[in-house]
C-alpha atoms as one frame of an Amber mdcrd trajectory, in Angstrom:
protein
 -36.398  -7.561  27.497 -34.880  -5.376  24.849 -31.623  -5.158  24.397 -31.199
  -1.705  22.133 -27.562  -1.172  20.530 -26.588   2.177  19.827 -26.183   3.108
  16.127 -23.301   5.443  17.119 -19.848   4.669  16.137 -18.051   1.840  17.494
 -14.906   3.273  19.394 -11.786   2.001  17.583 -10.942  -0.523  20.916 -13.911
  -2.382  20.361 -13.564  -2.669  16.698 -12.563  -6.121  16.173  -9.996  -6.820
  13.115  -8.671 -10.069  11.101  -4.916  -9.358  11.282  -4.373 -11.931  13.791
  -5.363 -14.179  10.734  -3.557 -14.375   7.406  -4.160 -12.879   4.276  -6.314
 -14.667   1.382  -3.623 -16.394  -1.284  -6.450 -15.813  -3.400  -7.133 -12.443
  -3.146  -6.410 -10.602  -6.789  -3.451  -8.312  -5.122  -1.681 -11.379  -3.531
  -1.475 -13.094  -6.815  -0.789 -10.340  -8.689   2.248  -9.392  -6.451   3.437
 -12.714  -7.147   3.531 -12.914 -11.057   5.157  -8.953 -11.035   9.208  -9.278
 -11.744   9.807  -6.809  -9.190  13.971  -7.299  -9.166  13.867  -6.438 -13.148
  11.366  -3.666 -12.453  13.724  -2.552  -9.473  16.404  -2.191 -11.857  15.287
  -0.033 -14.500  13.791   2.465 -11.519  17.452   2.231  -9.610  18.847   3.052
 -13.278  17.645   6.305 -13.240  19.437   7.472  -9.909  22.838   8.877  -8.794
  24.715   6.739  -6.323  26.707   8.999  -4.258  23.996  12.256  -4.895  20.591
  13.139  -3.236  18.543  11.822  -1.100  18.278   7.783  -0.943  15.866   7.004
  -3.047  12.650   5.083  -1.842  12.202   1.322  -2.103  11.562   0.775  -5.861
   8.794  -1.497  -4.969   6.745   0.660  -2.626   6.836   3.067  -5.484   6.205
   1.057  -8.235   3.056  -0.960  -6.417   2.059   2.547  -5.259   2.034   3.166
  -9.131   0.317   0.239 -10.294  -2.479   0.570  -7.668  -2.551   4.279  -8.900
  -3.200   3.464 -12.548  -5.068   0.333 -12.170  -8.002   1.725  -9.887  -7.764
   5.221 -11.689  -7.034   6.806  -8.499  -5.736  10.697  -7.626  -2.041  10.767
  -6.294  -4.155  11.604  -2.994  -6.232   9.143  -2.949  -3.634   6.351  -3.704
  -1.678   7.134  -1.009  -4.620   7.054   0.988  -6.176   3.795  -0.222  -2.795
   1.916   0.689  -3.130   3.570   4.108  -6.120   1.643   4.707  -5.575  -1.305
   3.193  -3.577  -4.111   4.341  -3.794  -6.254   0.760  -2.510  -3.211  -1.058
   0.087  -3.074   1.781   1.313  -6.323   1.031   1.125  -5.726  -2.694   4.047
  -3.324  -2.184   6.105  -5.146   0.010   5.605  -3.569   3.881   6.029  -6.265
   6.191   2.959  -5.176   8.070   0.597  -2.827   8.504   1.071   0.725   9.008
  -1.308   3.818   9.029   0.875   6.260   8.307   1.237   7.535   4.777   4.134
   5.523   2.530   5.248   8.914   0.740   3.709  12.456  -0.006   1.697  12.086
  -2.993   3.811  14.551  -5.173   6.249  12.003  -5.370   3.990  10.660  -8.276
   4.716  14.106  -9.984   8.816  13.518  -9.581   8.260   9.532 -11.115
């Protein structure tokens, strides 16, 4: 008997996934979120905006992990925004709650920070 699987692409249904299981403690953006000050971090970047003017700015720690992850895997604005988009450690890194696919931000925002 042979039993032949196809090398074709899996459709996205049968993909099987770990979110119904936890993330690692020890995996290097878990700890890393933990030892980041993120309230003092959040304050400087809140420092810089108007309170009553413009738009409301975005969570200072979805921007600030999205700049981290930029500088520390010497990515493109692009690419960052795409990374976190498929990953649910960097995800977590900069605070969602779960996981999303959509994009956090349009990459120019790096250009305005």
């Amino acid at each position: 008997m042979i039993r032949y699987t196809s090398e074709t692409q899996l459709p996205l249904s049968g993909f099987e996934t770990p979110f119904e299981s936890t993330l690692d403690n020890n995996n290097r953006w878990v700890q890393l979120a933990h030892l980041i000050p993120w309230d003092e971090l959040a304050v400087a970047y809140y420092s810089s905006f108007h309170n009553s003017h413009g738009r409301p700015a975005k969570d200072a720690r979805l921007v600030i992990g999205a700049v981290i992850i930029k500088h520390k895997l010497c990515l493109s604005d692009e690419e960052t925004i795409e990374q976190i988009r498929e990953n649910l450690y960097y995800q977590y890194f900069i605070g969602l709650k779960m996981f999303q696919t959509k994009a956090i931000f349009a990459p120019s925002l790096f250009v305005e920070i």
